[in-house]
N, C-alpha and C positions, 0 to 999 in steps of 0.2 A: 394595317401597316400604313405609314406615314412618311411621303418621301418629297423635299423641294430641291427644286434645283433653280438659281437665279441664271437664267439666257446673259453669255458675255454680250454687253452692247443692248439685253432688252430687255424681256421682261422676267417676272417668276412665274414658275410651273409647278402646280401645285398636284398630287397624286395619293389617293387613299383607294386600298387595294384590301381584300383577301385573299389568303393560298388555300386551296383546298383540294386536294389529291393531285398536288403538284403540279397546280394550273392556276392563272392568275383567274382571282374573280370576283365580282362586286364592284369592279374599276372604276374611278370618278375623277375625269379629268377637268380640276381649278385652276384661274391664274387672272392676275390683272393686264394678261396679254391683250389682242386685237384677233379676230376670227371672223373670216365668210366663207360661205352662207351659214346664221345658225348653226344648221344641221352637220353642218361640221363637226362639230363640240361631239355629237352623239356617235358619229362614225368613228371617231378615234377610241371611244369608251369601248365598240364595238368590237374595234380592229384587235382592241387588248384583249380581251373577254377570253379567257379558255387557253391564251398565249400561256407555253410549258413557262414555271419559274424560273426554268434556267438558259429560257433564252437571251443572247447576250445587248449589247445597246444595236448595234448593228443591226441585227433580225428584228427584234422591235420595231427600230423605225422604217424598216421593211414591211414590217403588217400594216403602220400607220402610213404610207406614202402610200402602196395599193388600194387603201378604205376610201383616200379621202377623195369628194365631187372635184370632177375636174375643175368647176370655176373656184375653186378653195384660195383662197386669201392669205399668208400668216404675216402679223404682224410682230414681233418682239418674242416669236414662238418660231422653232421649226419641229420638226418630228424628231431629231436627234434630240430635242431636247424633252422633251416627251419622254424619250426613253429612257434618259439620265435618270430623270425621276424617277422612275419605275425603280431602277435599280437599286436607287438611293432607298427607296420603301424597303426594297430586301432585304438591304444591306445592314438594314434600322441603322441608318447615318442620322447621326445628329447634325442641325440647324446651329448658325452661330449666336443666336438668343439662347440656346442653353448653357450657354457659359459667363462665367463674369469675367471680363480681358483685363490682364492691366499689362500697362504703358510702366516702358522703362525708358526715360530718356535722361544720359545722365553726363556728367562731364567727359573731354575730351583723354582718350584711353588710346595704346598702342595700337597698330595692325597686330600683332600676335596674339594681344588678349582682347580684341575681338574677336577673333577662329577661337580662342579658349572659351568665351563667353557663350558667343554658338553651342557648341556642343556640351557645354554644363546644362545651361538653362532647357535645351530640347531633351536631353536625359531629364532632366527633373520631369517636365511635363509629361512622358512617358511613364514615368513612375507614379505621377498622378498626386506629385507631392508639388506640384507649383500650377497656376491655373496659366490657361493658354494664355500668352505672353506678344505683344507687338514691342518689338526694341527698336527702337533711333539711337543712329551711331552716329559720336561723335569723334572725328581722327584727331590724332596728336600729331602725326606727322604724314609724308606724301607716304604710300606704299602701291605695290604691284601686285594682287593677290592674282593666286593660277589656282586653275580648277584642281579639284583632285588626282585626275590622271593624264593632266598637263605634262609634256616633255618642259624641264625645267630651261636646259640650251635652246631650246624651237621656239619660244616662248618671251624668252626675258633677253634683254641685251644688257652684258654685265658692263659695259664701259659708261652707256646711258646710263644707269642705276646709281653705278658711282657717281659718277660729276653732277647729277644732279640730288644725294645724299636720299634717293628712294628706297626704303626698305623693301623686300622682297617675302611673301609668307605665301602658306599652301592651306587654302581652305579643305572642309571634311565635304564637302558637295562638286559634286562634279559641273561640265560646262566649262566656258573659256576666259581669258584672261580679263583683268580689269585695272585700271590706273585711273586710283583715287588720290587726292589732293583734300585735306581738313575743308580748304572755305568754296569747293569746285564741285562736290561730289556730296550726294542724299544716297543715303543706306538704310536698311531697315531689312528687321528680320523677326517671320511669325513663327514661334513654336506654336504647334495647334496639336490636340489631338486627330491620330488615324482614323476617328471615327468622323472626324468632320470631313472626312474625303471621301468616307465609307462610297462606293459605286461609278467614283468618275477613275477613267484613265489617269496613268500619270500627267500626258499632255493635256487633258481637259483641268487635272488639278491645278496647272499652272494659273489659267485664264479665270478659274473660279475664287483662288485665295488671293487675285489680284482686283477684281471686279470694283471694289471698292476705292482704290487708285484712280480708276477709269472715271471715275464721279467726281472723286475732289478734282482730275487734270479739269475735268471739265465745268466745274465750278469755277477754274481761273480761266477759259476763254479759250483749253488746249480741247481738241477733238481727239481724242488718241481712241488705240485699238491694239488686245494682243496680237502679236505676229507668232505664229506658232513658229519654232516651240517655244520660247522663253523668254522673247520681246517686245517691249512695249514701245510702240512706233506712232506718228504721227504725218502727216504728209508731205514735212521738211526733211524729218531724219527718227530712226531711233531715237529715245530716248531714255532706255532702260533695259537692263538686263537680268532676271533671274535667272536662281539654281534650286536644287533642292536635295535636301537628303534625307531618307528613313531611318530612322531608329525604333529599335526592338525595343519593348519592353518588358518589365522584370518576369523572367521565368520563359522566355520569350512569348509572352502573350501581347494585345494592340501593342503599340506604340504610339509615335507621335511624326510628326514630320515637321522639317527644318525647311521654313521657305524665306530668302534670303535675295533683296534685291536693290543694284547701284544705278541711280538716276544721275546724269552728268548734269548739275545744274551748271556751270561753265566748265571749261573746258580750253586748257593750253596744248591744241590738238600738235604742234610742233614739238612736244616735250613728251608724248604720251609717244610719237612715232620715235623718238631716241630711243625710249625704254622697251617698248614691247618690237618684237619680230612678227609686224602681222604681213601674213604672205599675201602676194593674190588669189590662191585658192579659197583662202578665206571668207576674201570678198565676192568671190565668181558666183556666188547667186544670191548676193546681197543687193544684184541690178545699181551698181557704182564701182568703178575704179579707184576709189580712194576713199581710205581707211576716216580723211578729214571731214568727210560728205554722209557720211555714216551716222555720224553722232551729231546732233542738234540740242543744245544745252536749252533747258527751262528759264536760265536766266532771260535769254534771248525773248521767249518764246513767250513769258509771261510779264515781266520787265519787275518783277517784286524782289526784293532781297532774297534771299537764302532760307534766312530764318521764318520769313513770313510762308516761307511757301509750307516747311515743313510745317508750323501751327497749322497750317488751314487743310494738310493732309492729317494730320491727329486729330482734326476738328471735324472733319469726313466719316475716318475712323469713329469716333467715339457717336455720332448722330446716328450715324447704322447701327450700330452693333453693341453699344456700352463700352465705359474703356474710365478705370478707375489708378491713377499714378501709384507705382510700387517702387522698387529700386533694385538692385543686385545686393544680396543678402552676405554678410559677413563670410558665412559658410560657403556659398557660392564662389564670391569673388577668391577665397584662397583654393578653392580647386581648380580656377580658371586659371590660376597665378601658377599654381604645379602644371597644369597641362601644359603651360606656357614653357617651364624651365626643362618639361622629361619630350615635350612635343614640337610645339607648334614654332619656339627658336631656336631648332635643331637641325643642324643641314643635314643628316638624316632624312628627316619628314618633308624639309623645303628640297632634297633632292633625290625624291624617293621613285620618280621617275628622274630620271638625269636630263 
Protein backbone atom coordinates (compact mmCIF):
# COMPACT_ATOMS: atom_id res chain seq x y z
CA UNK A 1 0.00 0.00 0.00
CA UNK A 2 0.90 3.43 -1.10
CA UNK A 3 -0.09 6.63 0.71
CA UNK A 4 1.29 10.63 0.28
CA UNK A 5 0.31 13.26 1.93
CA UNK A 6 1.77 16.96 0.94
CA UNK A 7 2.56 18.85 4.79
CA UNK A 8 0.38 22.40 4.36
CA UNK A 9 3.33 25.01 4.38
CA UNK A 10 6.05 21.89 3.86
CA UNK A 11 7.03 19.17 2.59
CA UNK A 12 5.64 15.54 1.13
CA UNK A 13 5.49 12.42 3.02
CA UNK A 14 5.83 9.60 1.51
CA UNK A 15 4.62 5.97 3.07
CA UNK A 16 4.67 2.23 1.66
CA UNK A 17 3.19 -0.18 4.03
CA UNK A 18 1.85 -3.99 4.38
CA UNK A 19 -1.12 -5.27 6.39
CA UNK A 20 -0.78 -8.52 7.64
CA UNK A 21 -3.07 -9.95 10.57
CA UNK A 22 -4.16 -6.65 10.98
CA UNK A 23 -1.07 -4.83 11.85
CA UNK A 24 0.83 -2.47 9.90
CA UNK A 25 4.15 -3.95 8.54
CA UNK A 26 7.08 -3.55 6.15
CA UNK A 27 6.69 0.33 7.01
CA UNK A 28 8.95 2.81 4.88
CA UNK A 29 8.88 6.16 5.69
CA UNK A 30 9.94 8.81 2.29
CA UNK A 31 9.80 12.31 1.61
CA UNK A 32 11.87 15.41 0.36
CA UNK A 33 11.26 16.64 4.12
CA UNK A 34 14.43 17.73 6.59
CA UNK A 35 15.15 15.22 9.48
CA UNK A 36 17.74 15.05 12.74
CA UNK A 37 19.60 12.96 13.67
CA UNK A 38 19.52 10.16 10.82
CA UNK A 39 18.48 7.81 13.05
CA UNK A 40 15.30 9.39 13.29
CA UNK A 41 14.00 8.23 9.87
CA UNK A 42 14.48 4.59 11.45
CA UNK A 43 12.67 5.27 14.76
CA UNK A 44 9.46 6.37 13.07
CA UNK A 45 9.52 3.16 10.67
CA UNK A 46 9.91 1.59 14.05
CA UNK A 47 7.23 3.37 16.01
CA UNK A 48 4.83 2.03 13.10
CA UNK A 49 5.85 -1.44 12.76
CA UNK A 50 3.08 -3.82 14.34
CA UNK A 51 0.78 -0.47 14.89
CA UNK A 52 -3.13 -2.29 14.75
CA UNK A 53 -4.46 -0.97 11.07
CA UNK A 54 -7.09 0.56 12.67
CA UNK A 55 -5.43 2.89 14.70
CA UNK A 56 -6.64 6.37 14.05
CA UNK A 57 -4.17 9.60 12.88
CA UNK A 58 -4.14 10.62 16.46
CA UNK A 59 -2.63 7.14 18.04
CA UNK A 60 -0.28 7.08 15.21
CA UNK A 61 1.35 10.13 15.78
CA UNK A 62 1.30 9.18 19.37
CA UNK A 63 3.59 5.97 18.69
CA UNK A 64 5.80 8.37 16.38
CA UNK A 65 6.14 11.47 19.09
CA UNK A 66 7.06 8.59 21.98
CA UNK A 67 10.03 6.74 19.38
CA UNK A 68 11.50 9.77 18.30
CA UNK A 69 15.47 10.89 20.09
CA UNK A 70 14.96 13.73 22.09
CA UNK A 71 17.33 15.93 19.99
CA UNK A 72 14.95 15.15 16.76
CA UNK A 73 14.64 17.93 14.46
CA UNK A 74 11.53 18.11 11.78
CA UNK A 75 11.73 20.23 9.14
CA UNK A 76 8.59 20.44 6.50
CA UNK A 77 7.45 17.07 8.34
CA UNK A 78 5.61 16.63 11.72
CA UNK A 79 4.45 13.29 13.12
CA UNK A 80 0.80 14.20 12.35
CA UNK A 81 1.72 14.25 9.14
CA UNK A 82 3.35 10.92 9.09
CA UNK A 83 0.31 9.63 10.08
CA UNK A 84 -2.03 11.16 7.51
CA UNK A 85 -0.02 9.02 5.36
CA UNK A 86 -0.33 6.13 6.82
CA UNK A 87 -4.05 6.43 6.60
CA UNK A 88 -3.99 7.60 3.24
CA UNK A 89 -2.11 3.90 2.37
CA UNK A 90 -5.23 2.35 3.83
CA UNK A 91 -7.56 4.20 2.70
CA UNK A 92 -5.72 3.48 -1.11
CA UNK A 93 -6.35 7.34 -1.61
CA UNK A 94 -5.49 8.43 -4.72
CA UNK A 95 -2.73 11.12 -5.61
CA UNK A 96 -3.58 14.18 -7.80
CA UNK A 97 -1.35 12.83 -10.71
CA UNK A 98 -3.81 10.26 -11.29
CA UNK A 99 -6.14 12.31 -12.85
CA UNK A 100 -6.36 14.42 -15.92
CA UNK A 101 -7.97 18.01 -14.46
CA UNK A 102 -9.48 20.25 -16.71
CA UNK A 103 -10.18 23.97 -16.25
CA UNK A 104 -13.40 25.65 -16.91
CA UNK A 105 -13.11 29.26 -17.09
CA UNK A 106 -15.79 30.63 -19.00
CA UNK A 107 -17.69 34.00 -19.48
CA UNK A 108 -19.44 36.05 -16.95
CA UNK A 109 -22.90 33.90 -15.76
CA UNK A 110 -25.39 34.73 -12.90
CA UNK A 111 -25.08 34.11 -8.98
CA UNK A 112 -27.83 31.47 -9.21
CA UNK A 113 -26.25 29.47 -11.99
CA UNK A 114 -23.35 29.42 -10.30
CA UNK A 115 -24.81 27.32 -7.20
CA UNK A 116 -26.63 25.43 -10.27
CA UNK A 117 -23.21 24.88 -11.88
CA UNK A 118 -21.67 23.71 -8.50
CA UNK A 119 -23.78 21.10 -7.99
CA UNK A 120 -24.35 19.64 -11.72
CA UNK A 121 -20.62 19.41 -12.32
CA UNK A 122 -19.79 17.83 -8.71
CA UNK A 123 -22.77 15.23 -9.54
CA UNK A 124 -21.11 14.49 -12.77
CA UNK A 125 -17.68 13.82 -11.16
CA UNK A 126 -19.25 11.54 -8.66
CA UNK A 127 -20.75 9.55 -11.24
CA UNK A 128 -17.45 9.37 -12.84
CA UNK A 129 -18.94 10.65 -16.01
CA UNK A 130 -16.78 14.14 -16.11
CA UNK A 131 -13.03 14.20 -14.91
CA UNK A 132 -12.06 16.15 -11.70
CA UNK A 133 -12.97 19.67 -12.70
CA UNK A 134 -11.15 23.33 -11.30
CA UNK A 135 -13.91 26.07 -12.27
CA UNK A 136 -13.14 30.10 -12.39
CA UNK A 137 -16.00 32.04 -11.96
CA UNK A 138 -16.81 34.70 -13.59
CA UNK A 139 -19.90 37.21 -11.97
CA UNK A 140 -22.50 39.04 -14.17
CA UNK A 141 -23.64 40.88 -11.38
CA UNK A 142 -22.81 41.96 -7.46
CA UNK A 143 -24.47 39.03 -5.18
CA UNK A 144 -24.65 37.80 -1.40
CA UNK A 145 -24.34 34.27 -1.26
CA UNK A 146 -25.28 32.60 2.49
CA UNK A 147 -24.19 29.25 3.47
CA UNK A 148 -26.59 26.45 3.47
CA UNK A 149 -27.88 26.63 7.00
CA UNK A 150 -27.55 30.48 7.06
CA UNK A 151 -30.65 32.20 8.92
CA UNK A 152 -31.65 34.26 5.70
CA UNK A 153 -32.84 37.65 8.37
CA UNK A 154 -29.46 37.24 10.53
CA UNK A 155 -27.60 37.35 7.60
CA UNK A 156 -28.52 39.62 4.74
CA UNK A 157 -29.91 43.27 5.26
CA UNK A 158 -32.70 43.53 2.77
CA UNK A 159 -32.81 47.55 2.53
CA UNK A 160 -28.70 47.27 1.72
CA UNK A 161 -29.48 44.67 -1.11
CA UNK A 162 -31.89 46.72 -2.50
CA UNK A 163 -30.34 50.13 -3.02
CA UNK A 164 -27.50 48.82 -3.94
CA UNK A 165 -29.29 46.16 -6.78
CA UNK A 166 -27.31 42.99 -5.00
CA UNK A 167 -28.85 39.78 -5.73
CA UNK A 168 -29.27 37.42 -2.82
CA UNK A 169 -28.68 33.10 -3.53
CA UNK A 170 -28.19 30.08 -0.99
CA UNK A 171 -25.39 27.91 -1.96
CA UNK A 172 -25.62 23.73 -1.37
CA UNK A 173 -22.25 24.00 1.11
CA UNK A 174 -22.46 25.14 4.24
CA UNK A 175 -20.18 28.04 6.28
CA UNK A 176 -20.80 31.79 6.21
CA UNK A 177 -21.93 34.57 4.22
CA UNK A 178 -20.04 36.22 1.42
CA UNK A 179 -20.28 39.55 -0.75
CA UNK A 180 -19.05 39.17 -4.09
CA UNK A 181 -18.79 41.99 -6.76
CA UNK A 182 -17.82 40.68 -10.96
CA UNK A 183 -14.29 42.99 -10.90
CA UNK A 184 -13.69 42.67 -6.67
CA UNK A 185 -13.96 39.16 -6.05
CA UNK A 186 -11.72 35.43 -7.28
CA UNK A 187 -13.95 32.33 -7.01
CA UNK A 188 -13.13 28.97 -7.80
CA UNK A 189 -14.47 25.71 -7.22
CA UNK A 190 -12.84 21.93 -7.35
CA UNK A 191 -14.93 18.95 -8.08
CA UNK A 192 -12.49 16.16 -7.06
CA UNK A 193 -13.24 12.71 -6.44
CA UNK A 194 -13.81 11.21 -2.58
CA UNK A 195 -10.94 9.10 -3.20
CA UNK A 196 -8.61 12.07 -3.33
CA UNK A 197 -9.37 12.85 0.37
CA UNK A 198 -9.57 9.17 0.95
CA UNK A 199 -7.74 9.44 4.94
CA UNK A 200 -7.67 13.22 5.81
CA UNK A 201 -10.33 14.85 8.26
CA UNK A 202 -12.70 16.88 6.92
CA UNK A 203 -10.72 19.98 8.44
CA UNK A 204 -7.33 18.68 7.14
CA UNK A 205 -9.17 18.23 3.69
CA UNK A 206 -9.60 21.89 3.64
CA UNK A 207 -5.80 22.81 3.91
CA UNK A 208 -4.77 19.86 1.53
CA UNK A 209 -7.22 20.75 -1.78
CA UNK A 210 -6.03 24.26 -1.07
CA UNK A 211 -2.16 23.62 -0.78
CA UNK A 212 -1.67 24.69 -4.21
CA UNK A 213 -3.19 28.36 -3.69
CA UNK A 214 -0.47 28.57 -0.95
CA UNK A 215 2.17 28.40 -3.89
CA UNK A 216 0.81 30.53 -6.54
CA UNK A 217 -0.03 33.31 -3.27
CA UNK A 218 3.42 32.95 -2.80
CA UNK A 219 4.76 33.08 -6.29
CA UNK A 220 3.32 36.87 -6.21
CA UNK A 221 5.32 37.98 -3.10
CA UNK A 222 1.96 36.89 -0.45
CA UNK A 223 3.19 34.69 2.52
CA UNK A 224 -0.20 33.10 3.29
CA UNK A 225 -1.26 30.13 5.65
CA UNK A 226 -4.55 28.14 6.23
CA UNK A 227 -6.37 29.25 9.21
CA UNK A 228 -8.33 26.47 10.31
CA UNK A 229 -11.11 25.87 9.55
CA UNK A 230 -11.59 27.39 6.24
CA UNK A 231 -9.33 30.29 5.82
CA UNK A 232 -6.88 31.41 4.01
CA UNK A 233 -5.10 34.30 5.95
CA UNK A 234 -1.99 36.34 5.74
CA UNK A 235 -0.43 38.71 8.23
CA UNK A 236 -2.65 41.91 7.27
CA UNK A 237 -5.87 40.19 6.93
CA UNK A 238 -7.86 37.15 5.67
CA UNK A 239 -7.89 36.67 2.45
CA UNK A 240 -10.14 33.79 1.60
CA UNK A 241 -12.76 31.70 2.39
CA UNK A 242 -13.76 28.17 1.76
CA UNK A 243 -16.69 25.59 2.12
CA UNK A 244 -17.31 22.28 1.06
CA UNK A 245 -19.97 19.82 0.42
CA UNK A 246 -20.24 15.77 -0.13
CA UNK A 247 -22.01 14.24 -2.54
CA UNK A 248 -22.98 10.53 -2.92
CA UNK A 249 -22.54 8.77 -5.58
CA UNK A 250 -24.59 6.53 -7.99
CA UNK A 251 -26.05 3.73 -5.79
CA UNK A 252 -24.71 5.49 -2.88
CA UNK A 253 -21.22 4.35 -3.42
CA UNK A 254 -17.67 7.05 -3.30
CA UNK A 255 -18.65 10.19 -4.27
CA UNK A 256 -17.01 13.35 -4.83
CA UNK A 257 -16.48 16.57 -2.97
CA UNK A 258 -17.48 20.07 -3.84
CA UNK A 259 -14.53 22.46 -2.60
CA UNK A 260 -15.51 26.08 -3.38
CA UNK A 261 -13.54 29.12 -2.40
CA UNK A 262 -13.95 33.41 -2.58
CA UNK A 263 -10.69 35.51 -2.51
CA UNK A 264 -11.61 39.37 -2.11
CA UNK A 265 -9.18 40.72 -4.58
CA UNK A 266 -10.68 44.41 -3.70
CA UNK A 267 -13.07 45.11 -1.70
CA UNK A 268 -15.81 48.07 -1.10
CA UNK A 269 -15.74 47.03 2.70
CA UNK A 270 -18.46 50.17 3.19
CA UNK A 271 -20.95 48.42 0.93
CA UNK A 272 -20.41 44.75 1.97
CA UNK A 273 -21.27 46.35 5.83
CA UNK A 274 -24.85 47.65 4.18
CA UNK A 275 -25.60 44.29 2.85
CA UNK A 276 -24.43 41.63 5.23
CA UNK A 277 -25.53 41.66 9.27
CA UNK A 278 -22.21 40.71 10.66
CA UNK A 279 -22.45 40.77 14.40
CA UNK A 280 -19.70 40.89 16.94
CA UNK A 281 -19.89 37.43 17.90
CA UNK A 282 -18.72 36.86 14.82
CA UNK A 283 -15.84 38.54 15.01
CA UNK A 284 -15.10 37.81 19.00
CA UNK A 285 -12.38 35.37 17.98
CA UNK A 286 -11.24 36.71 14.81
CA UNK A 287 -8.76 38.98 17.30
CA UNK A 288 -10.32 42.42 15.51
CA UNK A 289 -13.32 44.55 16.23
CA UNK A 290 -14.20 45.17 12.77
CA UNK A 291 -15.70 43.32 10.13
CA UNK A 292 -13.34 46.13 7.67
CA UNK A 293 -9.83 44.80 9.25
CA UNK A 294 -10.74 41.38 8.58
CA UNK A 295 -10.46 41.21 4.97
CA UNK A 296 -7.32 42.40 3.07
CA UNK A 297 -7.85 42.43 -0.76
CA UNK A 298 -4.92 40.87 -3.05
CA UNK A 299 -5.38 43.71 -5.16
CA UNK A 300 -3.50 45.68 -2.34
CA UNK A 301 -1.52 42.99 -1.44
CA UNK A 302 0.11 42.05 -4.88
CA UNK A 303 -0.59 45.48 -6.93
CA UNK A 304 -1.49 43.09 -10.38
CA UNK A 305 -4.70 43.33 -12.09
CA UNK A 306 -7.28 40.97 -11.43
CA UNK A 307 -7.04 39.03 -14.37
CA UNK A 308 -3.37 38.60 -14.00
CA UNK A 309 -3.66 37.16 -10.78
CA UNK A 310 -6.10 34.67 -11.74
CA UNK A 311 -3.74 33.33 -14.88
CA UNK A 312 -0.89 32.95 -12.59
CA UNK A 313 -3.08 30.92 -10.14
CA UNK A 314 -4.32 28.45 -13.27
CA UNK A 315 -0.69 28.60 -14.10
CA UNK A 316 0.26 27.32 -10.32
CA UNK A 317 -2.55 24.94 -10.87
CA UNK A 318 -1.61 23.46 -14.06
CA UNK A 319 2.66 23.21 -13.24
CA UNK A 320 1.55 20.84 -10.09
CA UNK A 321 -0.86 18.85 -11.14
CA UNK A 322 -1.87 19.02 -15.19
CA UNK A 323 -4.87 21.01 -16.15
CA UNK A 324 -6.17 20.80 -19.85
CA UNK A 325 -9.34 23.74 -20.86
CA UNK A 326 -12.90 22.01 -21.20
CA UNK A 327 -16.05 23.99 -20.95
CA UNK A 328 -19.68 23.47 -19.50
CA UNK A 329 -21.16 21.01 -21.74
CA UNK A 330 -24.54 21.71 -23.55
CA UNK A 331 -26.23 18.93 -21.31
CA UNK A 332 -24.82 20.37 -18.40
CA UNK A 333 -25.37 23.87 -18.64
CA UNK A 334 -29.41 23.09 -19.28
CA UNK A 335 -29.60 21.23 -15.96
CA UNK A 336 -27.82 23.83 -14.31
CA UNK A 337 -30.40 26.29 -16.09
CA UNK A 338 -33.59 23.82 -14.52
CA UNK A 339 -31.86 23.81 -11.04
CA UNK A 340 -31.67 27.44 -11.45
CA UNK A 341 -35.65 27.84 -12.45
CA UNK A 342 -37.09 24.58 -9.68
CA UNK A 343 -33.96 25.74 -7.06
CA UNK A 344 -31.49 27.94 -6.71
CA UNK A 345 -34.24 31.34 -7.79
CA UNK A 346 -36.73 30.29 -5.58
CA UNK A 347 -37.30 32.06 -2.26
CA UNK A 348 -38.08 28.69 -1.04
CA UNK A 349 -34.56 27.49 -1.20
CA UNK A 350 -33.01 31.28 -0.74
CA UNK A 351 -35.41 31.17 2.52
CA UNK A 352 -35.37 27.87 3.66
CA UNK A 353 -33.84 28.77 6.78
CA UNK A 354 -35.80 32.27 7.34
Amino acid sequence: MHGEYKVPGGKLVVVDLDVEGGALRNVRVAGDFFLEPDEAILAIDAALEGAPATTDTAGLAARIEAALPDSTVMLGLSSEGVAIAVRRALARATEWSDYDWQLIHEAPQSPALHMALDEVITAEVAAGVRPPTLRVWEWDSPAVIIGSFQSLRNEVDPAGVERHGVDVVRRISGGGAMFAEPSSTITYSLAVPQALVSGLSFADSYAYLDDWVLEALADMGIKAWYQPLNDIATEVGKIAGAAQKRVVGPDGGPGAVLHHVTMAYDIDADKMLEVLRIGKEKLSDKGTRSAKKRVDPLRRQTGLPRQVVIERMIDSFRRRHGLTTGNVTDAELARAEELVRTKFATPEWTARVP
